[in-house]
C-alpha positions as semicolon CSV with decimal commas, in nm:
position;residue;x (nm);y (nm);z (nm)
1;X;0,000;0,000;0,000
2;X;0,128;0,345;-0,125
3;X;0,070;0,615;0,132
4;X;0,044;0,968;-0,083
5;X;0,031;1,330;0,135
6;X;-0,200;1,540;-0,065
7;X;-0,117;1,940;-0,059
8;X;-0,410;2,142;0,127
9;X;-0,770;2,222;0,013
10;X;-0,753;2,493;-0,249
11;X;-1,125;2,524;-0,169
12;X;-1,087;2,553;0,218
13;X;-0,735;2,748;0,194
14;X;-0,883;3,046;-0,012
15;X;-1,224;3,031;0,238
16;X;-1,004;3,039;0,538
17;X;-0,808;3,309;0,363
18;X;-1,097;3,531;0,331
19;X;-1,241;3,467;0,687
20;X;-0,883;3,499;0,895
21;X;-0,858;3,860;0,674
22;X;-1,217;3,958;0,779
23;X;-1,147;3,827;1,162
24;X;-1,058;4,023;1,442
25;X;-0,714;3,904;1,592
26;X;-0,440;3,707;1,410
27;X;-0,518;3,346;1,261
28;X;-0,258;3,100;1,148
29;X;-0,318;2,853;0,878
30;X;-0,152;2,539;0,931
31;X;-0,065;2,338;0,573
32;X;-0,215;2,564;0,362
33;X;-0,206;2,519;-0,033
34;X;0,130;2,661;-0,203
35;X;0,014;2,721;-0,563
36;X;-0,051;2,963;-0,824
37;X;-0,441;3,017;-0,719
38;X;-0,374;3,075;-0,326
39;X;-0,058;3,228;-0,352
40;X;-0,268;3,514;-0,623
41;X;-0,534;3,530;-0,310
42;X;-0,270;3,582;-0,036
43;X;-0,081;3,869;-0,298
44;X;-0,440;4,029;-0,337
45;X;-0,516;4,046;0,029
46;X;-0,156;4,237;0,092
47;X;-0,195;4,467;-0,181
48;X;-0,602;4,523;-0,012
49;X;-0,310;4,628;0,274
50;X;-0,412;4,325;0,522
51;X;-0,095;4,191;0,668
52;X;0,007;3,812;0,557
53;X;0,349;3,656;0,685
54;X;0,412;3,292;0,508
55;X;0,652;3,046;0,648
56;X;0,706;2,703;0,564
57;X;0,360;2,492;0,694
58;X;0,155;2,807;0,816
59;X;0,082;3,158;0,721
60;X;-0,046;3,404;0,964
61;X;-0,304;3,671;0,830
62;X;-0,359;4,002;1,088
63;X;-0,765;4,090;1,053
64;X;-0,919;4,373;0,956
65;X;-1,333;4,365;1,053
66;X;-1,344;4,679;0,888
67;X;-1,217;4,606;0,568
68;X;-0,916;4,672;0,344
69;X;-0,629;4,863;0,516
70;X;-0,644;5,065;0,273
71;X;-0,869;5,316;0,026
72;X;-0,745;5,255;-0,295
73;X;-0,609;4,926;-0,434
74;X;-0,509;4,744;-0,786
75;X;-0,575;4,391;-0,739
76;X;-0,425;4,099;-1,016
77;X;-0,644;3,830;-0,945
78;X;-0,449;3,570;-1,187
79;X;-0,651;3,280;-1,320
80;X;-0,826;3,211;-0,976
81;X;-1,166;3,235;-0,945
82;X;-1,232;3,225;-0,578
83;X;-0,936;3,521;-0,602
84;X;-1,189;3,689;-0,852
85;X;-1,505;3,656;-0,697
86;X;-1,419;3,614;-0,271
87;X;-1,203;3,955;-0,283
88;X;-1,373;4,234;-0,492
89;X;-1,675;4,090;-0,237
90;X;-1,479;4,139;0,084
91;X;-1,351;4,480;-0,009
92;X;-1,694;4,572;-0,073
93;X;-1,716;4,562;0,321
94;X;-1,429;4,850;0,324
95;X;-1,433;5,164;0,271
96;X;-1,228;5,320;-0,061
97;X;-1,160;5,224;-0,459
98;X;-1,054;4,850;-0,544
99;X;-0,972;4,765;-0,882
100;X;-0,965;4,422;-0,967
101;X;-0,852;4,227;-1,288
102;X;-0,752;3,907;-1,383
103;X;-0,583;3,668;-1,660
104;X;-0,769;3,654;-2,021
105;X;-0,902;3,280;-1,885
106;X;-1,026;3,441;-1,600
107;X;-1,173;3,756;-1,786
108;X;-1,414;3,511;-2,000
109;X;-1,564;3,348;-1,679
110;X;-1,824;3,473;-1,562
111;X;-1,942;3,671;-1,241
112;X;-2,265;3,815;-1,315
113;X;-2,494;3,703;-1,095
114;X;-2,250;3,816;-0,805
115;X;-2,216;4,141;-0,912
116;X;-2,577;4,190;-0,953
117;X;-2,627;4,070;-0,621
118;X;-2,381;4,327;-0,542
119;X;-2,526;4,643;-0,645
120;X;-2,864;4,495;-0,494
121;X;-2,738;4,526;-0,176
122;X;-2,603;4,886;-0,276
123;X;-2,258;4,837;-0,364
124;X;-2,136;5,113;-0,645
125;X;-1,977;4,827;-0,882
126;X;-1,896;4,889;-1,223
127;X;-1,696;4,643;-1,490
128;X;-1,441;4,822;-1,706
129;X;-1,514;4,616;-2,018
130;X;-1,792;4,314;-2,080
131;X;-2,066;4,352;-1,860
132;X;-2,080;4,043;-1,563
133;X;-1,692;3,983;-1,628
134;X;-1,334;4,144;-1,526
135;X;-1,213;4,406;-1,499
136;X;-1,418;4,552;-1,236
137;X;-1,395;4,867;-0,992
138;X;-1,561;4,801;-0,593
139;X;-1,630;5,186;-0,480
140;X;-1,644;5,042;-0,164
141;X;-1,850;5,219;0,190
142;X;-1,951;4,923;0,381
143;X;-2,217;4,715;0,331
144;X;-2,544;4,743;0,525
145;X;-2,741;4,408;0,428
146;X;-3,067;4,298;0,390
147;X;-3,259;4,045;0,157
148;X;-3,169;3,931;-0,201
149;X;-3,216;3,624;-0,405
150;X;-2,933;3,451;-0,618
151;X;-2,920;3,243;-0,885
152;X;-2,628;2,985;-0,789
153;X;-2,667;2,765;-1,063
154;X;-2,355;2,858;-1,288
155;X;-2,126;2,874;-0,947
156;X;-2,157;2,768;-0,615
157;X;-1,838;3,080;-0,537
158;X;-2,119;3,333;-0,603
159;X;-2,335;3,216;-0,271
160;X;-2,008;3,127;-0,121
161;X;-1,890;3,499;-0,166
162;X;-2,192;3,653;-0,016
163;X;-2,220;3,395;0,280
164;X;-1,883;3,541;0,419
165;X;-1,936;3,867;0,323
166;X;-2,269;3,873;0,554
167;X;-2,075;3,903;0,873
168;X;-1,945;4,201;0,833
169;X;-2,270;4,387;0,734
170;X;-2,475;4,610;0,909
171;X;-2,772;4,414;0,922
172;X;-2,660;4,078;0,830
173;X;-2,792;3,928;0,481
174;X;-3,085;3,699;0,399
175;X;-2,999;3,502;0,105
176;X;-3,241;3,268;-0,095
177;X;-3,125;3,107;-0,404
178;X;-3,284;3,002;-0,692
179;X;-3,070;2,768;-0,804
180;X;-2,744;2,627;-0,676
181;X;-2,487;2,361;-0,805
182;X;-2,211;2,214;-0,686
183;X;-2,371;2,238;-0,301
184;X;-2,119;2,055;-0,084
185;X;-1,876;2,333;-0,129
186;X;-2,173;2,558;0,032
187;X;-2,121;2,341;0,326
188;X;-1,723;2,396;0,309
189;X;-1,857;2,746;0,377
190;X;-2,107;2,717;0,652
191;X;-1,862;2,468;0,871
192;X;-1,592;2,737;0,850
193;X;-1,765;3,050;0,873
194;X;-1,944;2,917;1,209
195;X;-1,568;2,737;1,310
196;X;-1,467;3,114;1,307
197;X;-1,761;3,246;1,466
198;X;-2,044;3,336;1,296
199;X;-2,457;3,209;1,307
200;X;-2,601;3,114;1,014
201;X;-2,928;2,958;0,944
202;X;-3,121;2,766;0,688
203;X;-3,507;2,720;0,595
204;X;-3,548;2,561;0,264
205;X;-3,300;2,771;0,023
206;X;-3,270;3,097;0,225
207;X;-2,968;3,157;0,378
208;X;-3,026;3,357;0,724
209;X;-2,629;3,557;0,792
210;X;-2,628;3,750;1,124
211;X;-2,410;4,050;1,157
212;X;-2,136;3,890;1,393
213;X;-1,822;3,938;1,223
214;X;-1,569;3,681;1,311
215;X;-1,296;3,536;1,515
216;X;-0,963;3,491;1,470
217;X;-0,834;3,077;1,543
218;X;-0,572;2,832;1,464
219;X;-0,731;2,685;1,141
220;X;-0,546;2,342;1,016
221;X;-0,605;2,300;0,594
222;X;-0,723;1,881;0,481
223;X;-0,592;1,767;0,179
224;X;-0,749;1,857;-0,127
225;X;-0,996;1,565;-0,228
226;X;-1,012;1,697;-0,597
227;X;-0,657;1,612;-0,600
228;X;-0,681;1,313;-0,445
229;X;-0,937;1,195;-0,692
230;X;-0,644;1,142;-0,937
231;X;-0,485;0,905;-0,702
232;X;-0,768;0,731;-0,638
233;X;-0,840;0,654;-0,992
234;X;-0,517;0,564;-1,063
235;X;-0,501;0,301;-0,789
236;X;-0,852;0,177;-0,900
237;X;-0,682;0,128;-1,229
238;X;-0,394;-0,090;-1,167
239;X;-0,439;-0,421;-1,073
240;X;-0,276;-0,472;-0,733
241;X;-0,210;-0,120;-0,648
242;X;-0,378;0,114;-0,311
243;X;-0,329;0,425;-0,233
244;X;-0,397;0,635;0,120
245;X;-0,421;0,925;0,170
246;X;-0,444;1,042;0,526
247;X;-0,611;1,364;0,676
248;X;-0,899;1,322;0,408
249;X;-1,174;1,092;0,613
250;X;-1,515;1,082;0,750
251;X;-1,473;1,407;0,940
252;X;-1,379;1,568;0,578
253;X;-1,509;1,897;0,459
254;X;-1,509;1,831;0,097
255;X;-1,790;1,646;-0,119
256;X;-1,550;1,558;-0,389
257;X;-1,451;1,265;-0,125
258;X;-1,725;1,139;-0,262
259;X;-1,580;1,057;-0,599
260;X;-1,406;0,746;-0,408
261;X;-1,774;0,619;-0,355
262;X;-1,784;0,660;-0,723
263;X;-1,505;0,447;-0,798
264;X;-1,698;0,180;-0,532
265;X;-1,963;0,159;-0,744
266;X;-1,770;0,085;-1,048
267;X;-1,580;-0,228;-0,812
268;X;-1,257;-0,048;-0,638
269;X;-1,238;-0,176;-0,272
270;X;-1,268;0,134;-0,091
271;X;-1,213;0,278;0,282
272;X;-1,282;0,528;0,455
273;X;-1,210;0,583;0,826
274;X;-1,174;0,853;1,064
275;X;-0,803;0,929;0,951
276;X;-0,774;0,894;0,594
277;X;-0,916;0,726;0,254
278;X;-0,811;0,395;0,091
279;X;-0,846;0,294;-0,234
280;X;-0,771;-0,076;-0,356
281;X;-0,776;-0,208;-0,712
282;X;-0,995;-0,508;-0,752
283;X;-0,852;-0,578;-1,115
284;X;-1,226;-0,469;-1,264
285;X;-1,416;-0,180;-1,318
286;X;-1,793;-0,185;-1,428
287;X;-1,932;0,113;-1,623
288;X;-2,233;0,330;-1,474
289;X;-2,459;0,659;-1,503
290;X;-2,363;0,898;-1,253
291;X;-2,528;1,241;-1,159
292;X;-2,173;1,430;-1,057
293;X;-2,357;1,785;-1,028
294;X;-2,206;1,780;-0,627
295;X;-1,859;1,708;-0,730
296;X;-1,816;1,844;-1,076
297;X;-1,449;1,883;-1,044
298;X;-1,416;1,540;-1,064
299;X;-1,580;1,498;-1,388
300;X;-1,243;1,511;-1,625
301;X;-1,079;1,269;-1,350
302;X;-1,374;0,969;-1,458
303;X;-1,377;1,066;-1,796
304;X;-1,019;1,010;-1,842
305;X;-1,115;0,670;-1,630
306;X;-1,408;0,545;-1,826
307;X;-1,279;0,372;-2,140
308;X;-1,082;0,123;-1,915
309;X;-1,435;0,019;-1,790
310;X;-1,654;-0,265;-1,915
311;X;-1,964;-0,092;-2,025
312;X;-2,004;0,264;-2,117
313;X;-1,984;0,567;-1,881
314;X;-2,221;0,823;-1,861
315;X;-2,187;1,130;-1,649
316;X;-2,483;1,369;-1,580
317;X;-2,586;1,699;-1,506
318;X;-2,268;1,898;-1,571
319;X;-2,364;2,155;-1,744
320;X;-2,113;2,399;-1,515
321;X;-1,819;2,216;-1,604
322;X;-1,876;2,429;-1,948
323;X;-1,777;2,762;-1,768
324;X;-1,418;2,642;-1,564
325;X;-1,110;2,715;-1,656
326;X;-1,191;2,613;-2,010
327;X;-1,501;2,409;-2,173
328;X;-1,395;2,080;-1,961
329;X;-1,685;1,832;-2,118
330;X;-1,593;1,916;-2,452
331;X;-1,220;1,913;-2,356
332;X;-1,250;1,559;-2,240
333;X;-1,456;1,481;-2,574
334;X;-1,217;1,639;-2,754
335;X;-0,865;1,432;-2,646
336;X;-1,071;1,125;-2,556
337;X;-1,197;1,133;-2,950
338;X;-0,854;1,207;-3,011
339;X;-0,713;0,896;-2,842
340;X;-1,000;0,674;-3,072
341;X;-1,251;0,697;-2,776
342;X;-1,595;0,655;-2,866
343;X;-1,743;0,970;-2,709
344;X;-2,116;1,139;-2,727
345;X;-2,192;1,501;-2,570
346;X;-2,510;1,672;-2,445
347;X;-2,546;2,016;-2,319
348;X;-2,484;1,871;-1,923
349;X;-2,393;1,543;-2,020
350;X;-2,083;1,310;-2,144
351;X;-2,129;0,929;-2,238
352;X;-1,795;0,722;-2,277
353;X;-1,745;0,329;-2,445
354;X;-1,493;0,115;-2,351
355;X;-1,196;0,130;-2,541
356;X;-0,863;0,096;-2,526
357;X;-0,725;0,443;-2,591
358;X;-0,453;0,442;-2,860
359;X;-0,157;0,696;-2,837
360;X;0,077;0,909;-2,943
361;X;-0,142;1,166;-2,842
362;X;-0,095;1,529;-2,773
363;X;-0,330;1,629;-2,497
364;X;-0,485;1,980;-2,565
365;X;-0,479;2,100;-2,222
366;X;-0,641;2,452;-2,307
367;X;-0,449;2,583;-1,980
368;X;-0,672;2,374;-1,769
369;X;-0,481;2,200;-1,466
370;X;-0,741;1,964;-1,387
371;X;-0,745;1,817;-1,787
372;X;-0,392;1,795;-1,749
373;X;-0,402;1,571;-1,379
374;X;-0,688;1,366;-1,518
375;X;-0,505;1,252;-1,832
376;X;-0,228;1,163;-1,654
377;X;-0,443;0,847;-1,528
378;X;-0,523;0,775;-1,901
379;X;-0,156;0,771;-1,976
380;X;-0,085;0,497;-1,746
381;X;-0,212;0,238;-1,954
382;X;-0,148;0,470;-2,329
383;X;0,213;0,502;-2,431
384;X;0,274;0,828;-2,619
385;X;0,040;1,068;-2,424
386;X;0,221;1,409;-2,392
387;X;0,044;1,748;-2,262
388;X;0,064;2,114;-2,451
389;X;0,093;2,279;-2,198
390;X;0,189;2,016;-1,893
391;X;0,316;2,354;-1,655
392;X;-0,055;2,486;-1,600
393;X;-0,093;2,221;-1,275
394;X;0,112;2,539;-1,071
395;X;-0,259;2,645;-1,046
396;X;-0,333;2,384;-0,803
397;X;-0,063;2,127;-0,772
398;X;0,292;2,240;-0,855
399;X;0,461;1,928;-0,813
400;X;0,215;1,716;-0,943
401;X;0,379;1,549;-1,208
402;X;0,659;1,457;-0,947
403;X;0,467;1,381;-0,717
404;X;0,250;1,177;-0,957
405;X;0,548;0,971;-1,065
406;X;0,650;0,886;-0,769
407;X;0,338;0,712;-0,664
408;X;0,315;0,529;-0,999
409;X;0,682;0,416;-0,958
410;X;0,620;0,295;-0,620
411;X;0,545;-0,064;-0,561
């Protein structure tokens, strides 16, 4: 059995980011994420003029309940979107002018219905170019709350981003959503936000935010379980192989854990305990139809999976995975078709046959770490796979393809 550390939650190290910034005191963050995406967020939140200190294993963030520590501000918010969407929110608590843009990739994502929500709740918010996208201005003067309703169905970082900011409003927020996907990363947000101190309550789809602010704490990171998910696969893939990965059990924060249950279904021998996950080839997997709306990240990870399956695989109700970092269903359709998969698409849906996949194959990564990591499980069993643009895992996972190797090479 192969025992593999996974870095921190990039999830739960940008939300823990935002609430040690917004707390009063100091927090430390114990293993948070090193990568591209957090290390944008951290950069943001010291140009916002909140003070961060980083040393190996922890980084220790000095509060600021009443916002940015200073009035005016140009924030880069690279190609991270919970950089683009949590921080133009929490300087809209301040008091001042933040400018905020990000990478081209970034620019073409959207943010709409946050910024709407926005200037609902009276925040002077204007976008320097396409409407509902970067670049944007915050003319910041606090935030004094009240009731709105959200449409969370593109992005579960748009309710995210308004649950922390309602805190530190007046009057607290009441927040009922029309629509939400991807909903176990709302509850990544509700365990932290009341872990640093605030009340929140739920009837049906409204969101109930009191006006507490927060506390500052000792917060430890988990291991990212979207990373993880290429482990797991890859373990379910070889016959004979397991992988653990400790830190990431039943107590875990994050619903993509429940891609392992996934990988159950399909016959992996699978654990979970109180102290970490274990995943066991059985030498078989079974094909299946899978609703992955809760744990969309994982998508590209079983689609690079599926044509080593027996029967086909279909996954369902995906239709957000069109509007990451790139198109990711048609990405996979793309390089699996490439690799003489038999693939068929549907706005929110992607059906794979068995097959063996035949390299050499270029992968066309379109920038997108998480095409990149899931191919890499394809490529065990395909000689010849090579990526475009293998470098864009710094977004997430800097030394994944290290890292990756060394689990593969280890008996």
């Amino acid at each position: 059995m192969t025992v593999t550390h996974i870095p921190g939650s990039k999830s739960v190290t940008a939300r823990a980011l935002f609430l040690a910034a917004a707390a009063e005191g100091t927090t430390t963050l114990l293993r948070p994420l090193v990568s591209d995406d957090t290390e944008g967020f951290a950069e943001g939140l010291t140009a916002l003029g909140y003070a961060v200190r980083r040393e190996p294993g922890a980084w220790h963030i000095e509060g600021r309940p009443g916002g940015p520590g200073t009035d005016t501000a140009e924030v880069y918010c690279r190609d991270g979107a919970t950089t683009a969407r949590f921080l133009p929110t929490l300087a809209a608590a301040g008091h001042g002018t933040y400018r905020f843009d990000a990478s081209e990739q970034m620019r073409r994502r959207p943010l709409g219905p946050l910024t709407t929500a926005l200037r609902g709740l009276g925040v002077d918010l204007r976008h320097g170019g396409r409407e509902g996208h970067h670049p944007l201005a915050v003319h910041a003067r606090g935030v004094r709350g009240g009731a709105l309703t959200l449409d969370a169905g593109q992005s579960s970082q748009y309710l995210t981003a308004l649950l922390l900011l309602g805190p530190l409003t007046a009057e607290g927020l009441d927040i009922t959503v029309t629509d939400l996907v991807s909903e176990p990363y709302v509850e990544i947000t509700l365990a932290m936000m009341r872990g640093f101190g605030a009340e929140i309550s739920q009837e049906g789809r409204t969101y109930r935010v009191a006006p507490t602010g927060y506390r500052a704490r000792t917060y430890g990171i988990e291991p990212d379980a979207s990373t993880a998910s290429y482990f797991f696969a890859a373990a379910a893939l070889e016959p004979g192989r397991s992988v653990t990965v400790p830190g990431l059990g039943t107590g875990a924060l994050q619903g993509d854990l429940a891609f392992a249950d996934v990988l159950r279904r399909m016959g992996a021998d699978v654990e979970i305990t109180g102290t970490g996950t274990t995943v066991r080839s059985t030498g078989r997997l079974h094909g299946l139809t899978v609703n992955m709306r809760d744990i969309s990240d994982t998508m590209p990870t079983l689609a690079a999976l599926a044509p080593f399956a027996e029967g086909p695989v279909r996954i369902e109700d995906v239709a957000n995975t069109r509007v990451k970092e790139c198109d990711r269903l048609d990405a996979c359709a793309e390089n699996l078709r490439r690799l003489g998969v038999t693939v068929t698409t549907g706005p929110d849906w992607i059906e794979i046959q068995p097959g063996a996949p035949a390299g050499p194959v270029e992968i066309a990564t379109h920038g997108d770490h998480r095409i990149v990591m899931s191919f890499a499980v394809t490529a065990l069993r395909t000689p010849g796979i090579t990526f475009d643009d293998p470098g864009c895992v710094k977004k997430t996972f800097p030394d994944f393809h290290r890292a990756f190797d060394t689990f593969v090479h280890t008996p």
